[in-house]
PQR file of N, CA, C, O and H, with PARSE charges and radii, in Angstrom:
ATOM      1  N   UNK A   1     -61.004   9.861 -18.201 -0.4000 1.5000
ATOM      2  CA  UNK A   1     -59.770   9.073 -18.321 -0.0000 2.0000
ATOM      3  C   UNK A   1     -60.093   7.646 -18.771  0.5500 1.7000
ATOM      4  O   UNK A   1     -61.105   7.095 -18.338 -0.5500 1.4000
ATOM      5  N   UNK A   2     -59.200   6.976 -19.695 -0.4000 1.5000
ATOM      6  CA  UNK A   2     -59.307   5.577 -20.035 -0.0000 2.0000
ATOM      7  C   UNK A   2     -59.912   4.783 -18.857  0.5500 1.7000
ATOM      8  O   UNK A   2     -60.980   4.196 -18.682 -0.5500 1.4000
ATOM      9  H   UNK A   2     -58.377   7.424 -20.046  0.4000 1.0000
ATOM     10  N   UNK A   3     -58.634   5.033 -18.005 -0.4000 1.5000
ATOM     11  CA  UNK A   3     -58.560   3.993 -17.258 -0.0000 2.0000
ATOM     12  C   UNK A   3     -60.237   3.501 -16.228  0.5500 1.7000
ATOM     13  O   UNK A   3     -60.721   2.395 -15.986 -0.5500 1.4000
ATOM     14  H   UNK A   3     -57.767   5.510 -18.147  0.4000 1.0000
ATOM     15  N   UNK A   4     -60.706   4.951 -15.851 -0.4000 1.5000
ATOM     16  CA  UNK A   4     -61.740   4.939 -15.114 -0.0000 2.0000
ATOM     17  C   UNK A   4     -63.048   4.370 -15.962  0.5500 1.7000
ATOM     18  O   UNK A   4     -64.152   4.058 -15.516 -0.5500 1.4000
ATOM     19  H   UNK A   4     -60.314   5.849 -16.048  0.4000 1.0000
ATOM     20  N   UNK A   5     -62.551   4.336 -17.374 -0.4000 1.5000
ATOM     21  CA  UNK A   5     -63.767   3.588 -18.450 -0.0000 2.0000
ATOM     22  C   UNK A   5     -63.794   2.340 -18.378  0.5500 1.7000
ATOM     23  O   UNK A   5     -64.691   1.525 -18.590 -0.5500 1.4000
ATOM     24  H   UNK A   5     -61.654   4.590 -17.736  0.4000 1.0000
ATOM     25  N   UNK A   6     -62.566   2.229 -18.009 -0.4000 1.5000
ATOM     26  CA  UNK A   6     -61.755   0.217 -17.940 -0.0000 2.0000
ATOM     27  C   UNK A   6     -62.770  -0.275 -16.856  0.5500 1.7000
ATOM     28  O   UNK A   6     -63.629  -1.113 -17.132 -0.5500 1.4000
ATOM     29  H   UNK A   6     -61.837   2.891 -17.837  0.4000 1.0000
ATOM     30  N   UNK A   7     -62.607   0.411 -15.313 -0.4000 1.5000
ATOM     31  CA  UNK A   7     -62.798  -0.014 -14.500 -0.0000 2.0000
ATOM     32  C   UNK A   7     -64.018   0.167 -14.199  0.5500 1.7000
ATOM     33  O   UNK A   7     -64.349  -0.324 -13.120 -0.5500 1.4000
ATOM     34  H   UNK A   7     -61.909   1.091 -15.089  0.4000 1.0000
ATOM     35  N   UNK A   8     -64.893   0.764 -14.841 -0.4000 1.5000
ATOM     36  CA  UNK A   8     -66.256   1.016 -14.647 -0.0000 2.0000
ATOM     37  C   UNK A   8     -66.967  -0.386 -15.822  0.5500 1.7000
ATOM     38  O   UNK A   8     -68.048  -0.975 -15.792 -0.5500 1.4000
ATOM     39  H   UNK A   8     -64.623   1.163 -15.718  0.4000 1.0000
ATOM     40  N   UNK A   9     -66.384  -0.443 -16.280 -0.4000 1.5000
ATOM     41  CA  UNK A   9     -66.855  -1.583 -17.408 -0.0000 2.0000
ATOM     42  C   UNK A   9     -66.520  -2.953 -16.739  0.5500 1.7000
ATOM     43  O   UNK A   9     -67.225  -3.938 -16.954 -0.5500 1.4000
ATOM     44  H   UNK A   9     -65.506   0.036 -16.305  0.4000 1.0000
ATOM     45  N   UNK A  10     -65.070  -3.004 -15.656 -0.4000 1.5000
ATOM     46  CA  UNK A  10     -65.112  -3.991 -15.485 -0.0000 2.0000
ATOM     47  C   UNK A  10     -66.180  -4.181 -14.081  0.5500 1.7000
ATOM     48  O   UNK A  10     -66.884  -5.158 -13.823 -0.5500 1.4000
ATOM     49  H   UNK A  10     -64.497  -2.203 -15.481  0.4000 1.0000
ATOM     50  N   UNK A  11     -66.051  -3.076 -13.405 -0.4000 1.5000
ATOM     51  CA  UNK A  11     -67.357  -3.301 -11.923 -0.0000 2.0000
ATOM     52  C   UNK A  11     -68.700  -3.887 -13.068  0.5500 1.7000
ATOM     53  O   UNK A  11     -69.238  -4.939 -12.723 -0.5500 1.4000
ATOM     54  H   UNK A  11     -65.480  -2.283 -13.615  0.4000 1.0000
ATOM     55  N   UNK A  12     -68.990  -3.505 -13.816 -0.4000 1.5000
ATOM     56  CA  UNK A  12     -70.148  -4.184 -14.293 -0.0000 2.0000
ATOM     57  C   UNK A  12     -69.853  -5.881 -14.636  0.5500 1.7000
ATOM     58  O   UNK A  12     -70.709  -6.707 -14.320 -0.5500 1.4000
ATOM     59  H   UNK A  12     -68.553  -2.650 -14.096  0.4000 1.0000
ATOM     60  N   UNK A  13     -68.854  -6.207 -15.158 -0.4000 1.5000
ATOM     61  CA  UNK A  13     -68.690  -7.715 -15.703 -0.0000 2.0000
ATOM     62  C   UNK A  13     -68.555  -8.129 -13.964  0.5500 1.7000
ATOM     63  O   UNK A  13     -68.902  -9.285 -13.723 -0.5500 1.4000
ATOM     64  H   UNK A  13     -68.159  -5.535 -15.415  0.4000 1.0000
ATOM     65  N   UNK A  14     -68.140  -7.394 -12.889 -0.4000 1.5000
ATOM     66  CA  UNK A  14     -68.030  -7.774 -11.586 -0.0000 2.0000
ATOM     67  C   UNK A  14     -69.333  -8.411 -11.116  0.5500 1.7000
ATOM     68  O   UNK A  14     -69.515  -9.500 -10.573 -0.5500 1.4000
ATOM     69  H   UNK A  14     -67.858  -6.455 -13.085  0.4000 1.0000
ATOM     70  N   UNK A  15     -70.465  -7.150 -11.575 -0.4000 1.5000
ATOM     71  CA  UNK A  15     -71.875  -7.821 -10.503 -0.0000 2.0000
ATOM     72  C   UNK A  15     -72.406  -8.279 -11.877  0.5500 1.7000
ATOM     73  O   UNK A  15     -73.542  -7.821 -12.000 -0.5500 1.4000
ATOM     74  H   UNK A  15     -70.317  -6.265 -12.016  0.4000 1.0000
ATOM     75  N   UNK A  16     -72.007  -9.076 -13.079 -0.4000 1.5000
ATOM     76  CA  UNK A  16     -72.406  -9.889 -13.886 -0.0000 2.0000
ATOM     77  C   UNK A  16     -71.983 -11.190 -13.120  0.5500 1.7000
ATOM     78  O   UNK A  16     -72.616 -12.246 -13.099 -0.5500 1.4000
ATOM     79  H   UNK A  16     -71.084  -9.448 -12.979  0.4000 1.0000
ATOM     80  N   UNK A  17     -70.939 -10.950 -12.569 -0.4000 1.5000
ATOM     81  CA  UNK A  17     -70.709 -12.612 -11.774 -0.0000 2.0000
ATOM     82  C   UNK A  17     -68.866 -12.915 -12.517  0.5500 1.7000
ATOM     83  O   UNK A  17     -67.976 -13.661 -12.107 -0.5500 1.4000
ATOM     84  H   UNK A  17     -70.425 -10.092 -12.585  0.4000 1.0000
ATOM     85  N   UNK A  18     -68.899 -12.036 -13.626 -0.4000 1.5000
ATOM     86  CA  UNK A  18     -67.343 -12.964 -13.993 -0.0000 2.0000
ATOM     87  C   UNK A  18     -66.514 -12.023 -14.709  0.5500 1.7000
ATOM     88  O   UNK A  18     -66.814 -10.848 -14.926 -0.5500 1.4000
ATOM     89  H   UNK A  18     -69.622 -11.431 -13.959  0.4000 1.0000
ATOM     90  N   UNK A  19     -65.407 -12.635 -15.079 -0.4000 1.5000
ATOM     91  CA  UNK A  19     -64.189 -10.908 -15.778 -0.0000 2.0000
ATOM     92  C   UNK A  19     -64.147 -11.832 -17.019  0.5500 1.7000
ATOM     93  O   UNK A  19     -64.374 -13.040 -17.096 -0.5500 1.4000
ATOM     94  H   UNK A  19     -65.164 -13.589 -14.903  0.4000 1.0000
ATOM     95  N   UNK A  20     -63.808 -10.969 -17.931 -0.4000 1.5000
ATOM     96  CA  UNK A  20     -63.707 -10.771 -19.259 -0.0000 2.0000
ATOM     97  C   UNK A  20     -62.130 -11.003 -19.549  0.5500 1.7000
ATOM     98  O   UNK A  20     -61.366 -10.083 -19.841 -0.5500 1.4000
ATOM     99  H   UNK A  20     -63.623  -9.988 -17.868  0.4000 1.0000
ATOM    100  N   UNK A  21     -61.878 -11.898 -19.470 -0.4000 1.5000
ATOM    101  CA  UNK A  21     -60.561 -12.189 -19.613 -0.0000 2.0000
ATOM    102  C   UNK A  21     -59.363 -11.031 -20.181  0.5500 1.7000
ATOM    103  O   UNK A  21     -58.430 -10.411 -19.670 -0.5500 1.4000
ATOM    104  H   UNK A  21     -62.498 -12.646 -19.232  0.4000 1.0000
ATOM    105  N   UNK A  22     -60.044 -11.153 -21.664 -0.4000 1.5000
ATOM    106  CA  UNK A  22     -59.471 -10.156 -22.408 -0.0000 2.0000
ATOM    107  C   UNK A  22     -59.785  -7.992 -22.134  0.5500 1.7000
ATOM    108  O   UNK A  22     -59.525  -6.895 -22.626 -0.5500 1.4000
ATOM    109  H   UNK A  22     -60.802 -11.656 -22.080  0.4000 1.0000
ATOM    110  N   UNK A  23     -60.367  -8.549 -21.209 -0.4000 1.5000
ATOM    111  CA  UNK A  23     -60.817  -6.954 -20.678 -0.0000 2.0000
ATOM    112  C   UNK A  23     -59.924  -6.566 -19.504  0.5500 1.7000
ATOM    113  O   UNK A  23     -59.289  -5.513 -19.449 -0.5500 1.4000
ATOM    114  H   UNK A  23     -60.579  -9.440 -20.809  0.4000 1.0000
ATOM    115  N   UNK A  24     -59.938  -7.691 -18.402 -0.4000 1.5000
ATOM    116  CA  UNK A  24     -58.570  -7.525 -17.735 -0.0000 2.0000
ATOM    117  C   UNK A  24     -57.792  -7.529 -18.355  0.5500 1.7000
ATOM    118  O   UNK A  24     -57.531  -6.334 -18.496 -0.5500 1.4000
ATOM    119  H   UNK A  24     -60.454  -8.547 -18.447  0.4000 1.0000
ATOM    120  N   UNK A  25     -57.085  -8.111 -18.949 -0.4000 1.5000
ATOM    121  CA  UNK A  25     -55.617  -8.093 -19.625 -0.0000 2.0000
ATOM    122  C   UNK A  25     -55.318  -6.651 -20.563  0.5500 1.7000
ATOM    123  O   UNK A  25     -54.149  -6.330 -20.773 -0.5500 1.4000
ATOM    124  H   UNK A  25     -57.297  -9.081 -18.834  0.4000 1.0000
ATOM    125  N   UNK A  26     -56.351  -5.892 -21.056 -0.4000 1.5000
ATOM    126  CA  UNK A  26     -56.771  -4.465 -21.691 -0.0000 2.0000
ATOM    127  C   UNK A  26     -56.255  -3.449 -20.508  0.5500 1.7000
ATOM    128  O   UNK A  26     -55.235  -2.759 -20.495 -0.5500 1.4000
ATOM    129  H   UNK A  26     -57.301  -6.153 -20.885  0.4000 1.0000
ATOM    130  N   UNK A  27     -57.410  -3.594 -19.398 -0.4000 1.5000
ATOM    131  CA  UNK A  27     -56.382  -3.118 -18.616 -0.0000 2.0000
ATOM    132  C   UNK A  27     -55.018  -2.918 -17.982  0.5500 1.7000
ATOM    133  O   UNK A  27     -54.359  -1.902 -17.760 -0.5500 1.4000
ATOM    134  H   UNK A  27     -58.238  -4.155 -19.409  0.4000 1.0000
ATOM    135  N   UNK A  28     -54.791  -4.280 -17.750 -0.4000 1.5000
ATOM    136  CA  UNK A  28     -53.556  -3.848 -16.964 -0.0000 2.0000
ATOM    137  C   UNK A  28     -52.520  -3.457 -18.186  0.5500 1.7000
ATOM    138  O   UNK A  28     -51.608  -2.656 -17.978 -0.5500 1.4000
ATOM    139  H   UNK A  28     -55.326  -5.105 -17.931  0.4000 1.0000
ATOM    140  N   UNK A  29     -52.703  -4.027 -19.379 -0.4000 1.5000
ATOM    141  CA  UNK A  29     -51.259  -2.974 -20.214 -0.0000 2.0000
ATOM    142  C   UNK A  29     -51.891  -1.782 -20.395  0.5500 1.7000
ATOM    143  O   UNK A  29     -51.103  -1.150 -21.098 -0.5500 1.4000
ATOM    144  H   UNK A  29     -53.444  -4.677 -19.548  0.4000 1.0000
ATOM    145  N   UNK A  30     -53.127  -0.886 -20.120 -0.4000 1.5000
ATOM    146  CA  UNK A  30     -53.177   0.142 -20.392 -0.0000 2.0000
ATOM    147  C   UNK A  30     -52.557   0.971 -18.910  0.5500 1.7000
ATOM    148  O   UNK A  30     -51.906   2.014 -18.852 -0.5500 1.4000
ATOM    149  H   UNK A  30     -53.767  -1.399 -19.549  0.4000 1.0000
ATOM    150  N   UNK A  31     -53.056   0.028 -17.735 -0.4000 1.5000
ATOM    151  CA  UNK A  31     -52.003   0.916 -16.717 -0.0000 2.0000
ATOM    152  C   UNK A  31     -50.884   1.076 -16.926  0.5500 1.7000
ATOM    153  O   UNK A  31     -50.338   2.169 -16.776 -0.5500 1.4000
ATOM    154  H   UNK A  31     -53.584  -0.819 -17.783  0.4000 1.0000
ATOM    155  N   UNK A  32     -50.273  -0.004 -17.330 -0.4000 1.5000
ATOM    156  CA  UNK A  32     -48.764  -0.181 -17.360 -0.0000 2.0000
ATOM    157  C   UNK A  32     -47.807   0.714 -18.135  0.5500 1.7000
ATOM    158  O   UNK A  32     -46.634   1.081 -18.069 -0.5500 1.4000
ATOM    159  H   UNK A  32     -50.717  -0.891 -17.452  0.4000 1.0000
ATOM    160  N   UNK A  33     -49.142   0.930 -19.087 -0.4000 1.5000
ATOM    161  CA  UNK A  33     -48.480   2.104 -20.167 -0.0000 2.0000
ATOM    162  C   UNK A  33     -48.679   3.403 -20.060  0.5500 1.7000
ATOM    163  O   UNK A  33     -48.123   4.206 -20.809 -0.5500 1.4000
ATOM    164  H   UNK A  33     -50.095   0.632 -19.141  0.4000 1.0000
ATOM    165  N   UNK A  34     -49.675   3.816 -18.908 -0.4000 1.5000
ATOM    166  CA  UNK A  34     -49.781   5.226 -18.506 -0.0000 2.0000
ATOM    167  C   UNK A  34     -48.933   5.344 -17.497  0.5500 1.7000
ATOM    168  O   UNK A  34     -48.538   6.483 -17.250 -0.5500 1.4000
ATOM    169  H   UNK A  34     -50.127   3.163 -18.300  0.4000 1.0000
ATOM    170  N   UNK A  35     -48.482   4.307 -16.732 -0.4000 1.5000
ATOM    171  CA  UNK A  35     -47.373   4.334 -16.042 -0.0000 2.0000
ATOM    172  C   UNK A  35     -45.967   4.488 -16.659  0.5500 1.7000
ATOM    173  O   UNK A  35     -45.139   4.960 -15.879 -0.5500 1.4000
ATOM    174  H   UNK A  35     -48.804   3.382 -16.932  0.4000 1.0000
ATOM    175  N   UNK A  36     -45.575   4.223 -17.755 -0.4000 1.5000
ATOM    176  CA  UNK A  36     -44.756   4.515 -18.346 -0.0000 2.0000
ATOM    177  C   UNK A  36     -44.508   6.103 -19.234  0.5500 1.7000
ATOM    178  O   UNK A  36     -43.438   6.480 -19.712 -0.5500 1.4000
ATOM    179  H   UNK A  36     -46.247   3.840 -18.389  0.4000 1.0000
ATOM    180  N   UNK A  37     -45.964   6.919 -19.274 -0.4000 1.5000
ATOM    181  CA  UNK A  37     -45.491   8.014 -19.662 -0.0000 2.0000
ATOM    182  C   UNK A  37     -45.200   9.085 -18.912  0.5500 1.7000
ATOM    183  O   UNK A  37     -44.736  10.098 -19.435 -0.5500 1.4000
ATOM    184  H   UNK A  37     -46.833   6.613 -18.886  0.4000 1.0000
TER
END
């Protein structure tokens, strides 16, 4: 699933120390939009 690719990519920018701005923001409209189908 996408989403579990999102969040596995972001646990890594996690124990890098910082978020990816544009990687959060990837996510949450991709939840938002699997929530919508």
């Amino acid at each position: 699933m996408v989403i579990k690719k999102l969040l596995r990519s972001l646990e890594k920018c996690q124990v890098v120390g910082f978020y990816d701005k544009k990687l959060v923001e990837d996510i949450v409209s991709t939840i938002k939009y699997d929530g919508k189908k």
